[in-house]
DOKE-65726 format. One line per 8 residues: number of its first residue (from 1); for each residue x, y, z of C-alpha. Coordinates in nm, 3 decimals, always signed. Last residue first. Example, Ala and Ser with C-alpha at 12.3 -4.5 7.8 and 13.67 -1.06 7.14 Angstrom:
2
2> +1.367:-0.106:+0.714 | +1.230:-0.450:+0.780
! end
This chain:
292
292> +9.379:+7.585:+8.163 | +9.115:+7.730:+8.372 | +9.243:+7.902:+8.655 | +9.107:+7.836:+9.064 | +8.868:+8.029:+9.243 | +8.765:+8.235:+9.527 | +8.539:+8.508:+9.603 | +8.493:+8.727:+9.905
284> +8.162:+8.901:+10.027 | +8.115:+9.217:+10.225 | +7.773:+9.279:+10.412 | +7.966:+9.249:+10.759 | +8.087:+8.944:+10.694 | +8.074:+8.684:+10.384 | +8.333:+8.415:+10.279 | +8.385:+8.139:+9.986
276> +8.210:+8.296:+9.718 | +8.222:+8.112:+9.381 | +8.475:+8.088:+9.137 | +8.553:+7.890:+8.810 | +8.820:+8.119:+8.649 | +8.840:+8.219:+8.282 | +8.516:+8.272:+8.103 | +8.330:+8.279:+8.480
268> +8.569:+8.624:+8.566 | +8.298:+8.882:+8.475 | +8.036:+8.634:+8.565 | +8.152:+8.614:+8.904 | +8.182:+8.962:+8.958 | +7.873:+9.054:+8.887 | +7.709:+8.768:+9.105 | +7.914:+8.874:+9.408
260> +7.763:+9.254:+9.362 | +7.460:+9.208:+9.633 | +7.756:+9.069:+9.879 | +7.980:+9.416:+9.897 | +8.264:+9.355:+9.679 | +8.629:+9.427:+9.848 | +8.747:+9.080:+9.808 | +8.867:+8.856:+9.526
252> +9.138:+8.541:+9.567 | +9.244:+8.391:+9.249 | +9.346:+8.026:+9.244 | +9.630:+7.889:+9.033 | +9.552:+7.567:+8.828 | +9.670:+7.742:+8.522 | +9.877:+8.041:+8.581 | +9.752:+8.342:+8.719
244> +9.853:+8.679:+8.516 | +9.695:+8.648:+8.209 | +9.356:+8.555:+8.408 | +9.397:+8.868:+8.628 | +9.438:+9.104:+8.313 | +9.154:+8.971:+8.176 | +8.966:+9.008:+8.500 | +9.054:+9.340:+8.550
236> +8.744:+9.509:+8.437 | +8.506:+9.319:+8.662 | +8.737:+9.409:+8.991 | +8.804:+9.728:+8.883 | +8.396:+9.774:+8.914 | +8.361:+9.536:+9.252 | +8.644:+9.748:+9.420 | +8.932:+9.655:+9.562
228> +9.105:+9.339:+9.800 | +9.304:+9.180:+9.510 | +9.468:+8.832:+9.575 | +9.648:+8.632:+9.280 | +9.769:+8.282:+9.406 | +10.019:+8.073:+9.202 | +10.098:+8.347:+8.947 | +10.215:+8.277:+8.647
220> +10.272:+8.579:+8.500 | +10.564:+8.851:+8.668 | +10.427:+9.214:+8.732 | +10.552:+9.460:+8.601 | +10.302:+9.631:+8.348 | +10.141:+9.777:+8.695 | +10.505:+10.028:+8.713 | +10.566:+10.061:+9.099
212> +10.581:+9.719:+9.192 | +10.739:+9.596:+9.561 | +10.876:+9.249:+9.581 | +10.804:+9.090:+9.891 | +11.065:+8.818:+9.928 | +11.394:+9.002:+10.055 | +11.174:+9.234:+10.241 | +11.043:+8.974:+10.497
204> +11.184:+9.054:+10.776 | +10.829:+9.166:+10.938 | +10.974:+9.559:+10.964 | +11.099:+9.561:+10.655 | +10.768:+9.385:+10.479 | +10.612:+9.657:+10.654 | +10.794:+9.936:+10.559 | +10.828:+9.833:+10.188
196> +10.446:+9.795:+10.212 | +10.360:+10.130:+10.351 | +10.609:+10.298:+10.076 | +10.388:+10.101:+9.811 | +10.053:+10.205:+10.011 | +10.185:+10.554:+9.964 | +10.295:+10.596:+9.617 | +9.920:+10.484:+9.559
188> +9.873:+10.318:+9.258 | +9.907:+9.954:+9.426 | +10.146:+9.637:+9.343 | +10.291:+9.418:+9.601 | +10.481:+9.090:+9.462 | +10.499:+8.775:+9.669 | +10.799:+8.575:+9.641 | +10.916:+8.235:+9.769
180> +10.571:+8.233:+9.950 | +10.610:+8.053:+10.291 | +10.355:+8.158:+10.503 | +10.562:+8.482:+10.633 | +10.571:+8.564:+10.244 | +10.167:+8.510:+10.182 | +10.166:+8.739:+10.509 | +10.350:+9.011:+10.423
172> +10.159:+9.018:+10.028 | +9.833:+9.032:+10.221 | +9.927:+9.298:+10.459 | +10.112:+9.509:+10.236 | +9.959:+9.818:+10.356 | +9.762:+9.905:+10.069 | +9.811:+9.613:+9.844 | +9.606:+9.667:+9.495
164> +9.715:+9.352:+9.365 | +9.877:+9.129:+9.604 | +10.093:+8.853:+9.406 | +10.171:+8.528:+9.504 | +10.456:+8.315:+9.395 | +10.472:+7.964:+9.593 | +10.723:+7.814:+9.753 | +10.554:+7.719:+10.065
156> +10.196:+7.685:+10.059 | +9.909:+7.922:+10.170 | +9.522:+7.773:+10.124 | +9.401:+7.763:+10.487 | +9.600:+8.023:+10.635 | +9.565:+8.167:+10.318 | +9.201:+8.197:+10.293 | +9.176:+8.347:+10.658
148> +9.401:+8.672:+10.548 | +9.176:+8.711:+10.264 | +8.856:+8.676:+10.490 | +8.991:+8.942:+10.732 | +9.124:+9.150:+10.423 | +8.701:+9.211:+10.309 | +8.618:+9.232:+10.710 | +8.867:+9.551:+10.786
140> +9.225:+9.405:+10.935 | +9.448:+9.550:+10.741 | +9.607:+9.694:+11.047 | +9.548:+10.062:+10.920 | +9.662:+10.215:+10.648 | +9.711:+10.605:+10.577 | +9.669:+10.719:+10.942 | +9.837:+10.427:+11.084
132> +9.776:+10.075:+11.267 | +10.028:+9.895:+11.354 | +10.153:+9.564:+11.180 | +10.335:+9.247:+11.297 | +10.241:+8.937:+11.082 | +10.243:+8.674:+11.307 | +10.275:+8.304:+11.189 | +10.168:+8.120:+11.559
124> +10.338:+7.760:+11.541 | +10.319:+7.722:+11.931 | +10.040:+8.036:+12.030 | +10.220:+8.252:+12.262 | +10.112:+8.578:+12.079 | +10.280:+8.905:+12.280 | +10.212:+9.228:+12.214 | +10.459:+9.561:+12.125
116> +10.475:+9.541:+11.758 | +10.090:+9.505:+11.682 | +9.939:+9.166:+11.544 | +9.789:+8.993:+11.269 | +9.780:+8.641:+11.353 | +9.781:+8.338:+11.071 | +9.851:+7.959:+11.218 | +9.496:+7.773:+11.218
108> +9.226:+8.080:+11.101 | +9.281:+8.432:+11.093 | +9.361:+8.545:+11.473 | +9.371:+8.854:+11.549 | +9.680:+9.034:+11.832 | +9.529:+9.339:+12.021 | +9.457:+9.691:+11.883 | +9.160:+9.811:+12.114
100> +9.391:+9.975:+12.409 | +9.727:+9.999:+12.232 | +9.518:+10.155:+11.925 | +9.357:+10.400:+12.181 | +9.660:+10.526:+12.381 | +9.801:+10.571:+12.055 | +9.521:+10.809:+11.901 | +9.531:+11.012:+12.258
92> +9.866:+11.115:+12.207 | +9.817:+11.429:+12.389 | +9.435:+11.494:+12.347 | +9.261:+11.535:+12.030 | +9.134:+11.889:+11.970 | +8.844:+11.895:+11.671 | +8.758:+12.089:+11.369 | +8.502:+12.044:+11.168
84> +8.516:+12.193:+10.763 | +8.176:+12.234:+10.547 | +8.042:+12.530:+10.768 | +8.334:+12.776:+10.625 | +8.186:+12.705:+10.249 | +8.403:+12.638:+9.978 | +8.607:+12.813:+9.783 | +8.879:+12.571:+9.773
76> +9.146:+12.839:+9.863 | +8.926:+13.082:+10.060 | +8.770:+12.792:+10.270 | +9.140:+12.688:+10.322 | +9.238:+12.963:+10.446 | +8.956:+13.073:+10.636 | +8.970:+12.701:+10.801 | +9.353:+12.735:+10.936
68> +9.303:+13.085:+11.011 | +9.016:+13.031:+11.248 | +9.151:+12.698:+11.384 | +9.491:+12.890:+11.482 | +9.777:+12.602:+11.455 | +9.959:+12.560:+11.811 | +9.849:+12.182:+11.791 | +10.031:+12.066:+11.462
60> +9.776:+11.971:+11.217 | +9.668:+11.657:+11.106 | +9.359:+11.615:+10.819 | +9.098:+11.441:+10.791 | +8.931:+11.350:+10.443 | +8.558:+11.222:+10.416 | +8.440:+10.994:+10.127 | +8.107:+10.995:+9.896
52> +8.140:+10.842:+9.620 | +8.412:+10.605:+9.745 | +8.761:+10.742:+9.635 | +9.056:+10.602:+9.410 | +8.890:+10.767:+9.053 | +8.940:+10.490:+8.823 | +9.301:+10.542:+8.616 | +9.496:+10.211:+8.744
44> +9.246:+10.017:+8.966 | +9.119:+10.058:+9.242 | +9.213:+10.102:+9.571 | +9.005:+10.050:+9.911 | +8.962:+10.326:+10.167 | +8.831:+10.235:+10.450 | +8.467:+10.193:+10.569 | +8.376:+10.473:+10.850
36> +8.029:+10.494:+10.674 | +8.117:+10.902:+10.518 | +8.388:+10.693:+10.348 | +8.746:+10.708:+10.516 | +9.053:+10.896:+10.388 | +9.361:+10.996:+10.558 | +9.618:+11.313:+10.576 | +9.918:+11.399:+10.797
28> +10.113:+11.640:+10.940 | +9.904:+11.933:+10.822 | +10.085:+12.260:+10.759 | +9.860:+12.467:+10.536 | +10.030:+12.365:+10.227 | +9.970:+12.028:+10.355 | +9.617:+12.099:+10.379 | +9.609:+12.203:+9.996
20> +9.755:+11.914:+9.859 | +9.459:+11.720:+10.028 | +9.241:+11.914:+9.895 | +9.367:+11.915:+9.557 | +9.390:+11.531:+9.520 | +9.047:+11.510:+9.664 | +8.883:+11.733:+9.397 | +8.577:+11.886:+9.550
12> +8.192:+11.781:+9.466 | +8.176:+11.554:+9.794 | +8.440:+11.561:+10.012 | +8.343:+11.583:+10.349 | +8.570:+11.778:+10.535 | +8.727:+11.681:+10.866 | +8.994:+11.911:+11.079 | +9.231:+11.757:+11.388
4> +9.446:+11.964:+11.586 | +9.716:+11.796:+11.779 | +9.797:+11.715:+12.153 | +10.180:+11.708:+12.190
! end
């Protein structure tokens, strides 16, 4: 069935109560992007989980009246009937898109990211099979593309890894399907942890990827730490992130856009030594190993 799609930018309104409010209204489903079309990246535990300026779109079964629909909602966040677009997509059309551009991606030697119904033929291939949704995509934005390619490189077996701030689960999915004997998944979000479980179902890897509601939970002596967020939680957690690897581990740090590497670094520099191993697209990633 084709269904209705409505977009409000966000700035000056309370997220949480505008997206509450479309599912009063009915919608199916709700995602976040920034006004740049950059995902949404979590941070961490009581940091607003938004860019500054973000846009919410919202799902709404096709036989909804537009007019209603955005009176309603106008009238309920008092804001202005010009703030909301509204847009038909076509039967489906969101699948027949991700089957068209959504093909397997290679990250490095061994590592693909790939959707359900393809085919990688690659001898030793380590696929991590994940499709795209409204809430998470493939996990495949530039900051995870460079944490995916550091462990192909850096993975071993047997080690204890632990994705902090995990969205869908990619990292922690693939750190298990590269050997990890456990990699632990923690995020804020209720749904990035109900993403992951799904995901580390659907790869067979649910016995090893340990889901974390409760932040407080998660084991020390970590072999690798990864945590694709942003630059400020990044700086503030850095204590928490040195507790938390063991000595000798190696700490993995994405979601900082390149001007804020040097912040970053010298919020971890009494701990870790670290440097940036990866840039693309105007994103940098840092890696670097405990000091004992």
């Amino acid at each position: 069935m084709p269904q209705l799609a409505l977009t409000l930018n966000l700035d000056g309104l309370d997220a949480g109560r505008v997206e509450e409010s479309c599912f009063e209204f009915g919608a199916v489903a709700v995602s976040y992007t920034d006004q740049r079309d950059d995902p949404i990246l979590e941070p961490a535990p009581g940091e607003f989980r938004l860019w500054p300026h973000s846009r919410l779109q919202a799902l709404f079964p096709f036989d909804t009246s537009p007019q209603e629909l955005v009176a309603g909602l106008s009238h309920v966040l008092r804001v202005a009937p010009e703030r909301f677009a509204i847009e038909t997509l076509a039967d489906r059309v969101w699948e027949r898109e991700w089957l068209r551009d959504f093909h397997p991606m290679s990250f490095g030697r061994r590592l693909w990211v790939a959707p359900h119904h393809a085919h990688v033929h690659t001898q030793g291939a380590v696929i991590v099979r994940l499709d795209p949704g409204l809430a998470f995509g493939t996990g495949t934005h530039a900051t995870t593309a460079m944490c995916l390619a550091w462990l192909d490189e850096h993975a071993q077996p047997g080690q204890l890894a632990i994705d902090y701030g995990c969205g869908s689960g990619v990292l922690a999915v693939a750190a298990a399907k590269l050997g990890a004997r456990a990699a632990h998944a923690y995020d804020i979000d209720p749904q990035a942890l109900t993403a992951t479980r799904d995901n580390a179902t659907a790869n067979e890897v649910a016995d090893s990827v340990h889901v974390v509601e409760h932040e407080a939970d998660l084991p020390a002596g970590a072999d690798i730490l990864l945590a694709n967020i942003l630059c400020g939680p990044l700086c503030d957690l850095a204590p928490r992130f040195a507790a938390l690897t063991r000595p000798g581990g190696h700490i993995v740090l994405a979601g900082l856009l390149a001007t804020q590497a040097d912040e970053v670094t010298r919020a971890h520099s009494a701990w870790f030594d670290i440097s940036p191993f990866a840039t693309r697209d105007g994103w940098t990633a840092l890696a670097g190993t405990r000091r004992a």
